[in-house]
Every structure is written in C-alpha cells, then in structure tokens.
C-alpha positions as CSV (number, residue, x, y, z in Angstrom):
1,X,-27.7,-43.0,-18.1
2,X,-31.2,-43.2,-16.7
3,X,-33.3,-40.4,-18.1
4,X,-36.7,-41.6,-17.0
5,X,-38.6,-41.5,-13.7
6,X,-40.8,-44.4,-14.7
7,X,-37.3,-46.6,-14.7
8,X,-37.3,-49.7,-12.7
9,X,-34.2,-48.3,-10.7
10,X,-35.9,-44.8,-10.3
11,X,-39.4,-46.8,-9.2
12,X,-37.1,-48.9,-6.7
13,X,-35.1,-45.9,-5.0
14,X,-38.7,-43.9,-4.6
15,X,-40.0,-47.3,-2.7
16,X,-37.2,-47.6,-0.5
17,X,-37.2,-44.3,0.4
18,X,-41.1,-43.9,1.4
19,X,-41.1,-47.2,3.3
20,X,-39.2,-47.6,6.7
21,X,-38.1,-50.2,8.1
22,X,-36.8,-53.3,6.7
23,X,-33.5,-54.9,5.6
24,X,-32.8,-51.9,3.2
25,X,-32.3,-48.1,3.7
26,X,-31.9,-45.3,1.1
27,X,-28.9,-42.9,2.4
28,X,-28.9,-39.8,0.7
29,X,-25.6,-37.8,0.2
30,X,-22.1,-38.7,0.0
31,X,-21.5,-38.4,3.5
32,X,-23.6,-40.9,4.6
33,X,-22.0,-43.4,2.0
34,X,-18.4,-42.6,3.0
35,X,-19.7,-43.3,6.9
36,X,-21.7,-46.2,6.0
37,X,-18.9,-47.8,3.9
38,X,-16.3,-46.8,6.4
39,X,-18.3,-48.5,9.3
40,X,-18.3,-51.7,7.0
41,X,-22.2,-51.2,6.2
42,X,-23.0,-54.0,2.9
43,X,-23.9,-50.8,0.1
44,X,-26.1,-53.3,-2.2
45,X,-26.8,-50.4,-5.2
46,X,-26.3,-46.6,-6.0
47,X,-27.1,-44.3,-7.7
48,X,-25.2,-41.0,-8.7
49,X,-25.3,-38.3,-11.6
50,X,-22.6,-36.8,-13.2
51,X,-21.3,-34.6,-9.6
52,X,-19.7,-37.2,-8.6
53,X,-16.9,-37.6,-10.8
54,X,-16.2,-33.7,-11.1
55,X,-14.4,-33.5,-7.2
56,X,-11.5,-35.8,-5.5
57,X,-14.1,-36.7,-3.1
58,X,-16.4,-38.3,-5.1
59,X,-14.1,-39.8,-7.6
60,X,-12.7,-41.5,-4.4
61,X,-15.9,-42.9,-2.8
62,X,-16.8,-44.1,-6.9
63,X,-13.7,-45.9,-7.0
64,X,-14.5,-47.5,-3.4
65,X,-17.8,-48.4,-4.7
66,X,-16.7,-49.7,-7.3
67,X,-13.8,-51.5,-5.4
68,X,-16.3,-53.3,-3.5
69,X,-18.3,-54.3,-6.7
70,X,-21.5,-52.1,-6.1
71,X,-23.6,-51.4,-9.1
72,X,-23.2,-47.5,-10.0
73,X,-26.1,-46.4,-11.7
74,X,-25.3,-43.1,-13.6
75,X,-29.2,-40.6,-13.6
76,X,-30.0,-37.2,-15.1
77,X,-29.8,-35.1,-12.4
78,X,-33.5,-33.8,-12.5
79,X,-34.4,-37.4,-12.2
80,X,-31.9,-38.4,-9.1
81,X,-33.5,-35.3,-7.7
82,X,-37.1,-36.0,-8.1
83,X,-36.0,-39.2,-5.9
C-alpha cells in the first residue's frame, strides 16, 4: 500500500498526468480502463485504492488487469486522489 505522495509511483503518475503528449497517457476512472482495455490499448501500470475490489465491476476489470499481467499498485485513497 503506498501511503506517501513523495513515492516513486505517486511522483510518476503526477508527471504523466501534467505532461501531454508522448507514448504514455494517464486515464483516470474505470471507465476509461474498461474502454481502453476493451479496444486492445497496451495498459503498462495502474494504480487503484481499496474501491476497487468492494463492487463486481471493479473486481472484474482487477482480474482483467491482472489477466493481462499489469502491475496493480494498491494507494491510500487521499494519496490516489491528490494525483
């Protein structure tokens, strides 16, 4: 569980997200996961708090994350939000 907004991880997301353009993008939402795994869109990292894995939904899209080997980084929710 990442706790800190000085993590590597945390630092990396907050990059990604303030730069545009590029061979990366940060989609926010599970929405935009299920579509960009659905239209076959390579997810390379994610990053999730606990939410997830209380509904169907998202204990479906972690389990096709997971499927396809992507690393699932579990964050306090103050720090995902602060993203």
């Amino acid at each position: 569980m990442i706790r800190s907004r000085s993590n590597a991880v945390v630092r990396r997301f907050r990059a990604l997200k303030e730069r545009a353009g590029g061979d990366l993008a940060l989609l926010e939402g599970t929405r935009l996961v299920e579509e960009a795994l659905s239209a076959g869109v390579k997810i390379v990292e994610t990053a999730v708090s606990g939410r997830p894995g209380r509904t169907p939904q998202g204990r479906t899209l972690l389990q096709a994350l997971r499927g396809r080997r992507v690393p699932v980084r579990q964050m306090d929710e103050a720090v995902l939000a602060s993203i």
